[in-house]
VOGU-3710 file (C-alpha; in Angstrom, 3 decimals, decimal comma):
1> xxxxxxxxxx> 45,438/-57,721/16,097  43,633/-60,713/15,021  40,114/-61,303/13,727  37,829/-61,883/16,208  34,611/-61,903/14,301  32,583/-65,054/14,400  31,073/-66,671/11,259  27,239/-67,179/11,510  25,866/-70,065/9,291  21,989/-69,335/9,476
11> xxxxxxxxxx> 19,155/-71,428/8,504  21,087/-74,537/7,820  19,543/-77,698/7,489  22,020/-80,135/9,493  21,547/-83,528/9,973  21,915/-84,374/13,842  22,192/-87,626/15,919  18,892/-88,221/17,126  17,897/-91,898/18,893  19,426/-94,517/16,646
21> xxxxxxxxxx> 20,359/-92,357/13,252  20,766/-88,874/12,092  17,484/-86,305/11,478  17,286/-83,247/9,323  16,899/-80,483/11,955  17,016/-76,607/10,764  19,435/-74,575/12,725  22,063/-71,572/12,986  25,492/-71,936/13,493  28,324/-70,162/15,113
31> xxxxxxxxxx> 31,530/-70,744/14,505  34,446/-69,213/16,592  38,075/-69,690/16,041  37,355/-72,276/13,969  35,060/-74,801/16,162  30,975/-74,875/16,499  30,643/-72,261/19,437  26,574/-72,215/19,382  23,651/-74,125/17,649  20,299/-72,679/18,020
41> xxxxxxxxxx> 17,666/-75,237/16,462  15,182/-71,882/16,367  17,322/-70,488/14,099  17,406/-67,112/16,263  20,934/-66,261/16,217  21,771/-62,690/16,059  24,683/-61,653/14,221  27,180/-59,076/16,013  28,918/-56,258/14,205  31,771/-57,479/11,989
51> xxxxxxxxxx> 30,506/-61,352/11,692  30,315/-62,745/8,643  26,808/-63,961/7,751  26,258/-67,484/5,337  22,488/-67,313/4,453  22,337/-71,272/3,729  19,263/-71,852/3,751  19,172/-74,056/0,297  21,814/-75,893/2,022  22,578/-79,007/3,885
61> xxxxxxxxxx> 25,933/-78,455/6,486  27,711/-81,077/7,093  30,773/-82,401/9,080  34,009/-82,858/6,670  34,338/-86,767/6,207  36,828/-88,911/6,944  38,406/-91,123/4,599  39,927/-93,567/6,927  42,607/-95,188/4,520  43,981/-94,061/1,214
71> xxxxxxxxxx> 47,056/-94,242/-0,272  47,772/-90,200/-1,901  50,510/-92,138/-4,033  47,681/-93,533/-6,382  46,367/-90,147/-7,674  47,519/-90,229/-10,792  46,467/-93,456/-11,435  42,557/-93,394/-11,786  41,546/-95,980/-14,582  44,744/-97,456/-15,058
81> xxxxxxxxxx> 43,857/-100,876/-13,339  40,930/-102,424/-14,362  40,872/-105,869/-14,699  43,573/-106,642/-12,699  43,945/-109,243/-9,584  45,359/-108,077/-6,415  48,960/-109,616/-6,921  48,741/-108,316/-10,578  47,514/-104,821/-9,533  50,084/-104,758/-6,812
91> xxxxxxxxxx> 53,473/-105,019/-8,885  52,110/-103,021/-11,457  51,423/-100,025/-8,326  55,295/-100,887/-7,842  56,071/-100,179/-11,822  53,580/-97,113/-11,716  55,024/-94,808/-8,157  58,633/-96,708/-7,572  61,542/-93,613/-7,901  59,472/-90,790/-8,096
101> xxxxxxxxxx> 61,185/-87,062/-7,260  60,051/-85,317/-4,268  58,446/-83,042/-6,394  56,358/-85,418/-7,865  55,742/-86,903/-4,895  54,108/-83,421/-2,960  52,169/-82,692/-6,145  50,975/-86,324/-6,314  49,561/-85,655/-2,699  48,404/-82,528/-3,605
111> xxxxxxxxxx> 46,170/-83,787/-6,652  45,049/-86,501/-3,854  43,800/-83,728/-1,202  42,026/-81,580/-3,757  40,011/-84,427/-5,123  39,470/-85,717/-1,403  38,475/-82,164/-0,738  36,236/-81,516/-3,214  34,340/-84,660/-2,319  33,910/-83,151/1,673
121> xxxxxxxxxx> 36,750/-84,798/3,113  38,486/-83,113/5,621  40,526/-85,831/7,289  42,649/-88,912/6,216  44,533/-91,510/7,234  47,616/-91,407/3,879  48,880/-95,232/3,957  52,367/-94,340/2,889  54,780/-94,929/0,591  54,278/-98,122/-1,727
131> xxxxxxxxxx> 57,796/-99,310/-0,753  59,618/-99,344/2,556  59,186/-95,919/4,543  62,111/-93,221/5,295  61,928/-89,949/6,665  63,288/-88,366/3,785  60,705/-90,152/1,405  57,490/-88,871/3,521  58,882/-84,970/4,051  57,423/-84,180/0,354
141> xxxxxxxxxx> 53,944/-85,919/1,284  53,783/-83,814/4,444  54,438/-80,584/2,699  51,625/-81,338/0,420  49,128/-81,965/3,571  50,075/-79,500/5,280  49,354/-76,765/2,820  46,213/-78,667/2,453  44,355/-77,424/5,393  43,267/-81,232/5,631
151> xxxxxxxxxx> 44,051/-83,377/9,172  46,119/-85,929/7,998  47,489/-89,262/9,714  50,637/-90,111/7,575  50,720/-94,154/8,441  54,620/-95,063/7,315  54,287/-98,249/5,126  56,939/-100,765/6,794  57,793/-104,639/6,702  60,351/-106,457/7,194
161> xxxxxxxxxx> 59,375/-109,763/6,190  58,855/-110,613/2,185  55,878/-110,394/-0,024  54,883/-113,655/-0,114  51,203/-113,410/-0,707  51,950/-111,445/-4,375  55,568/-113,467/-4,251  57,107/-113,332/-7,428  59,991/-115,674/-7,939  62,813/-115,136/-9,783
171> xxxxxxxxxx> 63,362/-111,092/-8,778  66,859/-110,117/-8,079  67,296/-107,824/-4,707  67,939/-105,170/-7,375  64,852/-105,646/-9,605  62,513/-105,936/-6,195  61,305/-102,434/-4,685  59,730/-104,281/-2,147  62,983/-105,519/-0,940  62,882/-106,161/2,826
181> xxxxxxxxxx> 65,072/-104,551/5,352  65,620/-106,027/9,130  63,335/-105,365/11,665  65,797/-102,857/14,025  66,452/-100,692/11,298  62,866/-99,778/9,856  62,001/-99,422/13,685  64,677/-97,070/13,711  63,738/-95,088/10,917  59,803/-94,998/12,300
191> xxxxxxxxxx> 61,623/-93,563/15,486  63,333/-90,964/13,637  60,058/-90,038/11,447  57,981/-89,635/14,166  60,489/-87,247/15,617  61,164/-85,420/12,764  56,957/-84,583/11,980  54,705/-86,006/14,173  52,640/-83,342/15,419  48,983/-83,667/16,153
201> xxxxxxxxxx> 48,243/-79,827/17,189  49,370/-79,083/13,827  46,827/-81,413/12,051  49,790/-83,476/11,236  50,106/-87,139/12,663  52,451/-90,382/12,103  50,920/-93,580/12,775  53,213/-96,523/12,833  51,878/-98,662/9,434  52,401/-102,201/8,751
211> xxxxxxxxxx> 52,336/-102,994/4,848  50,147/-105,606/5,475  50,485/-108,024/9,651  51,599/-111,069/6,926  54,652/-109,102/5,493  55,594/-108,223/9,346  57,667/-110,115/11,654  56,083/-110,398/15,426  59,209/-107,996/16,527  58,148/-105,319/13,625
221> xxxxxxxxxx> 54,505/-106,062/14,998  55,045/-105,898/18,449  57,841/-102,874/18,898  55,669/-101,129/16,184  52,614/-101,129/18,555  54,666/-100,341/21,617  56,211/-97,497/19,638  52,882/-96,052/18,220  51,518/-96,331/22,903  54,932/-94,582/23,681
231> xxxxxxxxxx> 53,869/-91,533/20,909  50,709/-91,496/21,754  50,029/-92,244/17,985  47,986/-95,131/16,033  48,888/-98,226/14,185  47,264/-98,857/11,090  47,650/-101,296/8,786  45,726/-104,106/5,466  44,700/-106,837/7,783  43,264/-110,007/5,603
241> xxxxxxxxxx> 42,487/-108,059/2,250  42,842/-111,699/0,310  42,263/-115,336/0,911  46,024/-116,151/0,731  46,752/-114,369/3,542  44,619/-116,093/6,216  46,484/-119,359/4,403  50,077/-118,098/4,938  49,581/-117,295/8,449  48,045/-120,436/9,348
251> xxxxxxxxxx> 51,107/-122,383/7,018  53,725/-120,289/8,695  52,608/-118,866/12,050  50,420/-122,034/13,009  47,017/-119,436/13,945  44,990/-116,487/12,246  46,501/-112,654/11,537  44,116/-111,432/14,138  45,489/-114,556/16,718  48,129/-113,313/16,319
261> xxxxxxxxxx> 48,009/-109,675/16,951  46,087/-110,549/19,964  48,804/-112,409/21,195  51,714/-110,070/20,523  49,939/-107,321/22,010  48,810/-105,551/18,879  45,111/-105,725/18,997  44,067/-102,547/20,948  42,046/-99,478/20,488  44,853/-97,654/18,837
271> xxxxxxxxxx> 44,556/-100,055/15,763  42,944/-99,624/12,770  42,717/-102,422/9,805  42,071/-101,695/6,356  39,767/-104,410/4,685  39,069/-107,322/6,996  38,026/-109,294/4,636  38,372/-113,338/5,237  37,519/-112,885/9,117  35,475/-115,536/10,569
281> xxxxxxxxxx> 32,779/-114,983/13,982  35,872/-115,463/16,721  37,702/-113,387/15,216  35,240/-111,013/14,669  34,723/-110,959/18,212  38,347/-110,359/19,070  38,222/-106,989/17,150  35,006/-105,830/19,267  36,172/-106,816/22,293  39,471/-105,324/21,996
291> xxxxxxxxxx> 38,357/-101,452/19,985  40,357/-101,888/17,423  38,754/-99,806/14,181  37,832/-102,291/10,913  38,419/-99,777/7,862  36,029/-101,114/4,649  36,772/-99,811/1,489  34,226/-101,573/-0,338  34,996/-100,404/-3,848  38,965/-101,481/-3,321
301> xxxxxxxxxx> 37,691/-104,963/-2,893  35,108/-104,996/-5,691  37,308/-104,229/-7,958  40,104/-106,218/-7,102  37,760/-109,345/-6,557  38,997/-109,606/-3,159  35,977/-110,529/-1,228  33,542/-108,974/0,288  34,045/-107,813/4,066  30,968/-109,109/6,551
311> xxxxxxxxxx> 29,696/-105,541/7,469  26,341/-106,395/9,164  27,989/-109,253/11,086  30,789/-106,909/12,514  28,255/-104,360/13,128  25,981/-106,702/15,210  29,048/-107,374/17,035  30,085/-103,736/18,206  32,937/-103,703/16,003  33,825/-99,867/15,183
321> xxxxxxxxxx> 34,046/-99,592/11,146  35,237/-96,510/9,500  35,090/-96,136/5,973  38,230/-95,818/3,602  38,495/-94,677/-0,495  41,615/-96,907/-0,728  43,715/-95,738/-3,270  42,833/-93,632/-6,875  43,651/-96,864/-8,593  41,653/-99,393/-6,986
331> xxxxxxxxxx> 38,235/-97,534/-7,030  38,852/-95,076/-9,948  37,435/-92,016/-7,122  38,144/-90,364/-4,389  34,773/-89,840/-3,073  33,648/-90,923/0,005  29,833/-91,209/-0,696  30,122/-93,276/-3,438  32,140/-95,275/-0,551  29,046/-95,102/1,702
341> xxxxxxxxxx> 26,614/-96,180/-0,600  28,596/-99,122/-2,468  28,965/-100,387/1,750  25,299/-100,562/2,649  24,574/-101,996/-1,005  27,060/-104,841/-0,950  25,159/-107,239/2,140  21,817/-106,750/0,461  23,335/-109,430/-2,276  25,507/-111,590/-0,074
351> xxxxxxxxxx> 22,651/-113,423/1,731  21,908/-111,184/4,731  18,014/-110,480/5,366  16,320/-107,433/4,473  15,632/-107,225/8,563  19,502/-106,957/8,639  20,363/-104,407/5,956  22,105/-101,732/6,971  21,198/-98,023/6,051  22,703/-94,680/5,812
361> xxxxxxxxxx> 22,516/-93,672/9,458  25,079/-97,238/8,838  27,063/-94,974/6,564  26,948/-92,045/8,082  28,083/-93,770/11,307  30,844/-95,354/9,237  32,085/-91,847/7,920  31,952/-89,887/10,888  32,312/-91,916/14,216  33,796/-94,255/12,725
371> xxxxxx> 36,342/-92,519/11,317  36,967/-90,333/13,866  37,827/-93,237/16,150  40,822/-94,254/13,660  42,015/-90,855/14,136  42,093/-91,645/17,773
//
C-alpha cells in the first residue's frame, strides 16, 4: 500500500507574489503527493499521525528554478574557454564533445544535473547535442535526466543549412562535424525522436531545436514549428547571439531572423530564443506581441563578448524573459543566481536610468515565470 503521509514544512519563511514583486511572508506548508496541498500564513498547521514534520524555521523555501537553456554536453568543460570569441569557442566545443560514447554522454548529463541541482534547479530546457540530432545520440542524455528527478525539455539541436556565421573554409565533409544534412531527413529523425521519448507526464519533453534560425532553411523552420503544434511540444532555439547573424540574414534572406520567423509562421507562444541579442525596437515588439519567451543568459554573452541583450527595453515591452546558464563552458557555473544577479547588473552600465533598473523581483520573475512559460 502506498504512503499516504503528507510532509509538513512549518515555519518557513517563503517569499510570495505580492502587488508588483515577491515579500517574505512566514508560513506552513503541506505537501501531498508531491504538490503544495495547503499554505497557512499563521503558521497553524497541525501535523496528522505518520507526517513527516521539517521544522524550517532558519530557512527560506523556495520554488526549484528553472534554467531555461543549457547545453548538459558542456559539463566537463568549466574553465576551458576563456578568452575565446564565439566562432573560436564554437569549433573548439566541436573538438571538445564530437564522438563521445553513450556512456560518456549519460554521465556528462549526469555531472550537468547534479551541479544544476545543487544550485536549486529543478527544471531545464538541455539544448542538445553540439552536432546534428539522432534518436540514438539523445537516448543516453535521457537516461541521465530521467534518473535525475529533474523536469527536463530535451530541445534536439538540428540544421540543415551550413555554419556560415563561424564558417571555416577549407574543411572537408569529413573533417566538419557540423556537416549539414537535407531538410526531410532531420525532420524525419525529429519525428522519430519525439516518438521514441517524448513524454511530458513523465517529466520528460522533446522540443523541436533549431541550432541557431541562420543555420535553418525556412522548410526546417517552418515544418519544425508545425511539428513541435502537432506534439503539443516547444521550439527552442539561439536567435541573434552575434552581430554577424543579423548581417547574414539581411545579405541572404533580404529581412531580420525575427522577420522572418514571423513570416514563416514560427514566431508563436510555443517559442523560446536563447540570447536575443542584436534586436532592435520592431522587432522587439514582434516578440511581445506574438508570446514567444526571450531566454538571457547574461554570463554566456559576457564572456563570449557577444553583446549585451536590451533587458529593460524588452521588459517595458511585455516581452516574457526566462533566464538560461548556457552551457558549463561559456559561464564557468551552473548556477542560476549568479545568472540572476549578473542580468539586473548588466543595464545599470549600458546607459539605462537608475528609474529604469531592474531588480530582483526582475530576477525572480525571470527564473520562475519566466521560465516556466518556456516550459509551456
Amino acid at each position: 500500500m502506498a504512503d499516504m503521509a503528507d510532509t509538513l514544512i512549518r515555519y518557513a519563511l517563503l517569499l510570495l507574489a505580492e502587488g508588483d514583486g515577491y515579500q517574505p511572508v512566514r508560513a506552513d506548508l503541506r505537501i501531498r503527493d508531491g504538490v503544495i496541498a495547503e499554505l497557512d500564513r499563521q503558521a497553524k498547521l497541525t501535523p496528522a499521525p505518520g507526517d513527516k514534520v521539517i521544522d524550517a524555521r532558519d530557512r527560506l523555501v523556495l520554488p526549484g528554478f528553472i534554467n531555461a537553456h543549457a547545453h548538459s554536453t558542456m559539463a566537463l568543460l568549466k574553465g576551458t574557454t576563456d578568452g575565446l570569441n564565439h566562432p573560436a569557442f564554437m569549433w573548439q566545443n566541436q573538438a571538445d564533445t564530437v564522438g563521445r560514447s553513450a556512456e560518456e554522454v549519460e554521465l556528462t548529463t549526469t555531472l550537468a544535473a547534479a551541479d544544476m541541482l545543487r544550485h536549486g534547479i529543478t527544471s531545464v530546457i538541455d539544448h542538445v547535442p553540439e552536432q546534428n540530432a539522432v534518436s540514438d545520440t539523445v537516448a543516453p542524455v535521457i537516461r541521465a535526466w530521467r534518473k535525475s528527478g529533474l523536469r527536463a525539455a530535451v530541445a534536439l539541436r538540428v540544421f540543415d543549412e551550413a555554419y556560415d556565421d563561424i564558417a571555416a573554409p577549407g574543411l572537408t565533409a569529413a573533417q566538419n562535424a557540423l556537416a549539414h544534412l537535407p531538410a526531410n531527413e532531420v525532420l524525419s529523425r525529429l519525428i522519430q525522436t519525439i516518438e521514441d521519448w517524448h513524454r511530458p507526464a513523465e517529466r520528460i519533453s522533446i522540443y523541436v531545436g533549431p541550432s541557431n534560425t541562420e543555420r535553418c532553411s525556412d522548410l526546417l523552420l517552418a515544418e519544425g514549428h508545425a511539428l513541435a503544434a502537432r506534439h503539443k511540444t516547444g521550439f527552442h532555439a539561439h536567435l541573434l547571439e552575434t552581430e554577424v547573424q543579423r548581417t547574414l540574414c539581411l545579405e541572404k534572406r533580404g529581412t531580420t531572423p525575427i522577420v522572418r520567423l514571423n513570416r514563416l509562421g514560427a514566431l508563436t507562444q510555443r517559442c523560446s530564443f536563447a540570447h536575443c541579442v542584436w534586436v532592435d525596437d520592431a522587432e522587439i515588439a514582434l516578440l511581445a506581441e506574438s508570446g514567444a519567451v526571450v531566454v538571457h543568459n547574461p554570463q554566456s554573452n559576457a564572456k563570449l563578448g557577444v553583446g549585451t541583450m536590451p533587458l529593460t527595453t524588452m521588459h517595458e515591452a511585455g516581452v516574457q524573459v526566462a533566464l538560461g546558464t548556457d552551457g558549463a563552458s561559456t559561464n564557468d557555473t551552473q548556477s542560476i543566481h549568479e545568472a540572476m544577479g549578473l542580468a539586473i547588473l548588466l543595464p545599470r552600465i549600458a546607459g539605462v536610468g537608475r528609474s529604469r533598473w531592474p531588480d530582483s523581483n526582475v530576477a525572480l520573475d525571470m527564473a520562475w515565470v519566466g521560465g516556466a512559460a518556456a516550459l509551456g
